[in-house]
C-alpha positions, 0 to 999 in steps of 0.5 A, a space after each residue: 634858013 625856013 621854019 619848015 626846017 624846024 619842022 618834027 611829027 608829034 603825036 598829041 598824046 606824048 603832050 604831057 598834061 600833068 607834071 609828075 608826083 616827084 619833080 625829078 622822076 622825069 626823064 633825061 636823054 643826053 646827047 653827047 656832041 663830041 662822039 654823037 652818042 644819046 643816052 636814055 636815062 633819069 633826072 637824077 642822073 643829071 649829077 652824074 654829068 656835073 663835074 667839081 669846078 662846073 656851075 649851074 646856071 639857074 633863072 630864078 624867076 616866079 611865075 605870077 598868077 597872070 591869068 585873070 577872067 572878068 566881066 566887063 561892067 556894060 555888058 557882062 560879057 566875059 573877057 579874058 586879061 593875061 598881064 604881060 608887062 608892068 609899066 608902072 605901079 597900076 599899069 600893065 601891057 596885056 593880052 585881052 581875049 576877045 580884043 574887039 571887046 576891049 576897046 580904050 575906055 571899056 571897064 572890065 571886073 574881075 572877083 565881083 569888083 575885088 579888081 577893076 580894070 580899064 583900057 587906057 590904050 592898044 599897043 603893039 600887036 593889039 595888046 591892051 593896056 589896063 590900068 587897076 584899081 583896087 584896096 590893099 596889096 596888088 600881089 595879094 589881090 592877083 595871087 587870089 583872083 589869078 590863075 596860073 597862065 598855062 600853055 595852051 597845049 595843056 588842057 588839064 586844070 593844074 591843082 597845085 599852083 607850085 608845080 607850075 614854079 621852079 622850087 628856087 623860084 624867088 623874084 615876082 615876074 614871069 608870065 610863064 614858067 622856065 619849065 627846064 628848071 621844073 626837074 630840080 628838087 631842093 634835094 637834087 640842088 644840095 647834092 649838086 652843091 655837095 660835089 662842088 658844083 657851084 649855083 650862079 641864079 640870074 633872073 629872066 622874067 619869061 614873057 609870052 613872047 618867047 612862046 609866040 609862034 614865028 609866023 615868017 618863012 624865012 626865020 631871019 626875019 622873026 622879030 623876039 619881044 624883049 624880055 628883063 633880066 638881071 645879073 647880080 655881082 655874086 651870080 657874074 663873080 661865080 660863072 666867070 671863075 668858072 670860066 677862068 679855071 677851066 669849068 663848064 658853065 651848065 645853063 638850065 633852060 633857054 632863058 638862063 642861056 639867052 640871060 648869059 649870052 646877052 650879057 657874055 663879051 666876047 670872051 665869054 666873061 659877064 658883068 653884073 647888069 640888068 636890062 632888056 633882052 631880044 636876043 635871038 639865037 638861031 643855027 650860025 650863032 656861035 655861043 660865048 658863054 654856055 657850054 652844056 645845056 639843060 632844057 625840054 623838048 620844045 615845040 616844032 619851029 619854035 625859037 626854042 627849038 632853033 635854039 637847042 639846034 644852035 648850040 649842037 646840029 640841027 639835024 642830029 636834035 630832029 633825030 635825037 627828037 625822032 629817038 624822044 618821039 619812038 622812045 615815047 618821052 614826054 614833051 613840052 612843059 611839064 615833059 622830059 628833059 635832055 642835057 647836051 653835052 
């Protein structure tokens, strides 16, 4: 299977730069895959396919204010640190740009030496490793030298640092946002509660991996960076009796989805466990545990994307993205949202 069959026109300006006022004013197309029928209709709405003895399965990640811009100590030249990975209680995997003044050794300061930062090492893909100094609370010094890591396809300035966090948003982690959950209001969340659906939170922290651009022809090929997830008695306990009394399992956004199918057997059941995942989820793939899904609309080949095209065809989700483009739906982050049916 080529990436170029993953390929879909976007005008840029269907690229939603701000989220909404009101989270779950956006959007929702659903696409039902037993008669092929697509809906246009709003977030809200979403209740309406829910039925009592359903779950929603939601990632409880929180985005952390993983973008820093410093200066390095020699020259006062402005490096930019995007933190990836936690390796140990000083230690963390970055993304430095520009990498070739990042050498091992070089010393970088962010908020006029608040926050220092040296290069002990370059790993995988020239990502550096940085380890901090700094007095008091590292969270409490990120959270007021940091910036919230947006896509690169947003070029707006984000005034609210919360709309770039789901509203149960609850374990310190991620360096970008399981945006599918963005739509959800508290409000939203208790009604859904109300009707008997049950909410199953697992956590997966969203790396910058799953947003890297696959550079291979041939997508079979493409290798996923890992990511953490933790699955908790309560949350496993829900979703399989779900299962076992014949509900759907309603996963909000890939990252719930990739959580539960690594850790599905075969049967669709899942145990309490954490680990690392690199899952990757392409047409062929045969699902075990998820029945419907909440997400975006992704990027153009974009394992996102490939993944939406697995749980249904990929022909009928390039139309069904046609259809967003002419109806004018806005895409990616802070966009619209669909459910699958």
């Amino acid at each position: 299977m080529k990436l170029s069959d993953f390929y879909y026109d976007l005008p840029e300006e269907l690229i939603a730069q701000d989220p909404l006022l009101k989270r779950s004013d956006s959007r929702l197309m659903v696409i039902n895959r037993e008669n092929g029928s697509i809906e246009h209709k709003h977030f809200t709405d979403v209740i309406n396919y829910l039925e009592k003895g359903d779950c929603l399965v939601i990632n409880d990640t929180k985005v952390i204010p993983a973008r820093l811009i410093g200066v390095k100590e020699d020259t006062g030249a402005s490096i930019e640190v995007l933190l990836l990975k936690r390796k140990d209680d000083k230690t963390w995997e970055t993304l430095v740009k520009p990498g070739k003044k990042a050498r091992v050794g070089a010393r970088i300061s962010f908020g006029d030496g608040k926050l220092i930062g040296e290069v002990t090492d370059i790993v995988e893909e020239g990502n550096r490793l940085v380890k901090f100094s700094y007095d008091g609370i590292f969270e409490e010094v990120l959270d007021e030298l940091g910036q919230m890591p947006l896509p690169p396809y947003i070029t707006h300035k984000l005034e609210d640092k919360n709309r770039y966090q789901t509203v149960y948003a609850k374990h310190d982690g991620s360096a970008a946002a399981p945006t599918a959950g963005l739509h959800f209001t508290n409000e939203l969340l208790e009604e859904i509660e109300k009707k008997g659906i049950k909410i199953a939170r697992v956590t997966l922290h969203v790396g910058l991996g799953t947003f890297r651009p696959v550079k291979v022809d041939n997508i079979t090929d493409h290798h996923m960076h890992s990511e953490f997830y933790v699955i908790d008695e309560n949350a496993a306990d829900i979703i399989n009796e779900t299962k076992k009394n014949g509900g759907k399992v309603v996963s909000v956004g890939t990252t719930s989805t990739r959580t539960l199918e690594t850790a599905a057997d075969e049967n669709g059941m899942i145990k309490a466990c954490s680990g690392w995942t690199d899952i990757f989820i392409y047409p062929g793939y045969k699902f075990r545990c998820v029945d419907r899904l909440i997400t975006n609309f992704h990027l153009p080949e974009s394992t996102l994307l490939m993944l939406v095209s697995a749980l249904y065809d990929r022909d009928k989700i390039l139309e069904a993205y046609k259809i967003a483009v002419e109806e004018k739906y806005r895409f990616f982050s802070f966009g619209d949202a669909m459910i699958i049916l």
